[in-house]
N, C-alpha and C positions, 0 to 999 in steps of 0.2 A: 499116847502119841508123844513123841519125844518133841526135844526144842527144833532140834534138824529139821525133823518131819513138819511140823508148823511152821517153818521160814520157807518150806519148800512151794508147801502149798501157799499160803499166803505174795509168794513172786509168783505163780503162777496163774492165781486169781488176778493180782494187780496186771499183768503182760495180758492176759483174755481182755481186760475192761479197757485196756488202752487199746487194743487192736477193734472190738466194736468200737469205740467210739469214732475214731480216726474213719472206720468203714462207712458210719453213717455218715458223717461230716464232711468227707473231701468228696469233690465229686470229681465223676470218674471223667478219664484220660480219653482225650476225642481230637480229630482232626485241628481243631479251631485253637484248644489249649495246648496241642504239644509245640505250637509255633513258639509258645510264650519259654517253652525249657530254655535256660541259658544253655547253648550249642557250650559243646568240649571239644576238644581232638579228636576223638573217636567219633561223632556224627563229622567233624570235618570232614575227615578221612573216608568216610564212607558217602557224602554229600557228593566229595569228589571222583570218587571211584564209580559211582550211580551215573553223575553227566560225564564221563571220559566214554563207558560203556554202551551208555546213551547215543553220543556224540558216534561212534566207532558202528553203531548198528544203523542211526540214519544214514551214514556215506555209504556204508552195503547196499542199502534199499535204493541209493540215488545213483548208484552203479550201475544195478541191475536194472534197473528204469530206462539208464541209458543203453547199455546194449539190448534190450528191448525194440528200442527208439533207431538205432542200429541197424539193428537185424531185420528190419520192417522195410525201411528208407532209407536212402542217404541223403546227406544234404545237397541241395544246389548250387552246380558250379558259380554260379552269379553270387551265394553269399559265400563259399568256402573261399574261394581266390585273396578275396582281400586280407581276409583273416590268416591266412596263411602267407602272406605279402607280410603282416603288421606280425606276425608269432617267427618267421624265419630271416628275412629280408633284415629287416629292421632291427634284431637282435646281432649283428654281425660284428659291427664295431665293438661294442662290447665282449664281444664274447674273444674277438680276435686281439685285444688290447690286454685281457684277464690272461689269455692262452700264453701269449707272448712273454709277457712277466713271471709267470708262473715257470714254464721252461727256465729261463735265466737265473729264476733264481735258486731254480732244483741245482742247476749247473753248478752256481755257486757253489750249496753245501754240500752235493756230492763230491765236487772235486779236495774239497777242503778234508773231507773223509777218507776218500778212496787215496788219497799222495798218503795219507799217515800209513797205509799197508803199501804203497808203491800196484796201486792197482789202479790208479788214474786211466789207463790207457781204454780200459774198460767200464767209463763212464759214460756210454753211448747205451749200454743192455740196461743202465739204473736209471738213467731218462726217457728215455723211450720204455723200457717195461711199465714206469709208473705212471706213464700217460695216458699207454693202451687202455691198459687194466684198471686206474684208479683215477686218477685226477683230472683227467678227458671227461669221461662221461660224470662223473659228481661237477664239475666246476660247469661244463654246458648245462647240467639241470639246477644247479644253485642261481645259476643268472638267467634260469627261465624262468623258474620262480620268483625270484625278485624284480625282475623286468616286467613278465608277463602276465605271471601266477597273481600280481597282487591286480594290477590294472581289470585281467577279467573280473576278480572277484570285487571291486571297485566298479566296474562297468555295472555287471548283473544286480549288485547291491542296491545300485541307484534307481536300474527300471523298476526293480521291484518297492521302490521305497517313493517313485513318483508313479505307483500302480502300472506303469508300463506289461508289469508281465501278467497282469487280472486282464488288460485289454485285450490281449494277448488268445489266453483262455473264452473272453469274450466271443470274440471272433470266431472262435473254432479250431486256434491252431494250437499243435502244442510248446512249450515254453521248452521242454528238453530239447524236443525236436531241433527247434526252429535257434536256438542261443545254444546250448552243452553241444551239441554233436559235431556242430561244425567247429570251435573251438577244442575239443577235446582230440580233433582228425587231425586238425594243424598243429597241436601239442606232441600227439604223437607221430605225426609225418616227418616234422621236419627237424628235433631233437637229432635224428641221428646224425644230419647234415652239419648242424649244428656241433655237436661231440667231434667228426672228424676234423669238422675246420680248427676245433680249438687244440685236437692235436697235432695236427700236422703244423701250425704256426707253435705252438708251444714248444715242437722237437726242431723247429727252425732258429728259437730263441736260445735253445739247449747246445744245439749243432753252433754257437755263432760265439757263444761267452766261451764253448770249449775250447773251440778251435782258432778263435784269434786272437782271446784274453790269455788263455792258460796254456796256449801253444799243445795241445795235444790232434795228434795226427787224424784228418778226415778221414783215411783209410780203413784207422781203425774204430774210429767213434762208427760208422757204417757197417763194418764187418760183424764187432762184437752187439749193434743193433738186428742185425738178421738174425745170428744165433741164438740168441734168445727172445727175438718177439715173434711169435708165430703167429698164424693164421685166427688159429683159435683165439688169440689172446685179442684180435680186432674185432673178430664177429662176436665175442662172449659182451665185448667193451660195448659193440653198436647195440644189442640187445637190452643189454642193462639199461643204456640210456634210454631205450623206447618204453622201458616199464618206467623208468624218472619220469618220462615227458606225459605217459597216462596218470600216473597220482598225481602229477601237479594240475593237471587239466578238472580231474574229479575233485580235487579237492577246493581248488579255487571256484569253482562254477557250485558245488554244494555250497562253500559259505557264502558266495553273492545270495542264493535263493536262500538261507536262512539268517539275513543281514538283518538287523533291529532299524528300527527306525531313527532318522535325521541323518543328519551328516555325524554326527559320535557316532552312531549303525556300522554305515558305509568304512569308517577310519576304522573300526574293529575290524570289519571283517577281510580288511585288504592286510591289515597286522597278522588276524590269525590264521589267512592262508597261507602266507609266507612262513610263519612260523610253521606251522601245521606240514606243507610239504619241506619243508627243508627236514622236517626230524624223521619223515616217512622216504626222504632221500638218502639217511643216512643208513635207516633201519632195510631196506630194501636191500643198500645196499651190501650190509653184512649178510641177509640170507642169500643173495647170487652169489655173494664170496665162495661161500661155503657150498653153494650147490657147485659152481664151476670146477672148484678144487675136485670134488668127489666124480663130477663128469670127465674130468680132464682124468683121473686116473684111472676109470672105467674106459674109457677108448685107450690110455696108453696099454691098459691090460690085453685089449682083444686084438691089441695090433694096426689100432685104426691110426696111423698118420693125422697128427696137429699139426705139422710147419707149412 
């Protein structure tokens, strides 16, 4: 046997004797010890992607609970009224104060734009298009969610967390029933009322910086609005907004019912439904884009009239 062959096998004997040893000695990997691994990035990473998925499959289940809860009953006008009083009513100033500035100041930078091509006169299709279509329905469901979205999930957080919603179950009734359905009716009833008002005062804001700041013609700020905001572009825009006003209802009423205890609980879970529907407002919003777009050129194909 040469020298080679003797170094070979002798590393190979010592690497066998360290791996028995180390076999008998560590004991093996179990629920209790793997808490003790110093976490990396890669278990972050996958820690977070576990509760995201988590998180995404309870609001499914809590959905479908409620149109369940739905499709059985509806709520009683004696609790829906108020709550649709305190979701529409009471969101107004707000909404009409956001609208209002929001128009004025599109006024501004469209006009500051449109004079560099001398196409000012047609700043009434760039205000009003982008009110219909976009900043109408996202700006009424941003201030329903922050107004509203967080208050429910605030509300709900707390019965649950002074047992209100166990007495509840107590009793016989159920908690979806009786608290999500009639808040989730009022979310989605009055959103759209809510989206029209904020654009029609937003294209009043727009109509008012154009036309008596910037001297461009009412005639035409009116005219070049007809021509290009069509029918479709209002009812794609009220649509939109009633699927804003159902995620922020589901989502704010799931995190009340999965709020942690004390008052740090309740302040999480009014943060994370704002948070939570504002980013499913946005993400919503890009898939109607794109559906509408594709609808809108499916009907102009067959011939079907949009204005």
């Amino acid at each position: 046997m040469t020298a080679g062959h003797k170094f070979l096998t002798l590393t190979f004997i010592a690497d066998l004797r360290s791996e028995i040893i180390l076999s008998t000695s560590s004991t093996p990997l179990t629920a209790q010890n793997l808490d003790s691994i110093d976490p990396t990035s890669i278990h972050w990473l996958g820690r977070v992607v576990v509760d995201q998925i988590s998180s995404v499959g309870d609001l499914f289940t809590f959905f479908w609970k409620l149109c369940r809860c739905l499709m059985t009953r509806l709520p009683r006008s004696r609790v829906l009224w108020p709550i649709l009083y305190e979701v529409g009513v009471q969101s107004v100033p707000v909404v009409c104060v956001t609208g209002l500035f929001i128009g004025m100041v599109l006024a501004v930078q469209s006009y500051d734009t449109l004079s560099q091509l001398h196409f000012q006169s047609q700043i009434g299709s760039v205000i009003n298009g982008t009110l219909v279509k976009e900043l109408g329905p996202v700006l009424a469901a941003v201030m329903l969610a922050g107004r509203v979205g967080s208050s429910i999930a605030a509300e709900i957080g707390t019965m649950k967390v002074s047992e209100q919603i166990d007495a509840l179950k107590a009793l016989g009734a159920d908690p979806v029933s009786y608290l999500v359905a009639p808040r989730f009716l009022a979310c989605f009833l009055m959103i759209p009322a809510l989206t029209m008002l904020a654009e029609g005062v937003g294209i009043f804001g727009g109509w008012f910086v154009s036309t008596q700041i910037y001297g461009v013609s009412s005639h035409l700020f009116w005219t070049f609005s007809d021509r290009f905001v069509t029918a479709f572009d209002v009812i794609t825009g009220v649509l939109k907004s009633m699927s804003f006003g159902a995620a922020i209802a589901v989502i704010a009423c799931q995190r009340g019912f999965r709020c942690g205890s004390g008052a740090e609980g309740v302040g999480r879970a009014a943060t994370e439904a704002f948070v939570s529907s504002f980013i499913a407002i946005l993400a919503l919003d890009f898939v109607l884009a794109l559906v509408t777009i594709q609808l809108l050129k499916l009907l102009l194909a067959l011939g079907i009239p949009v204005s």
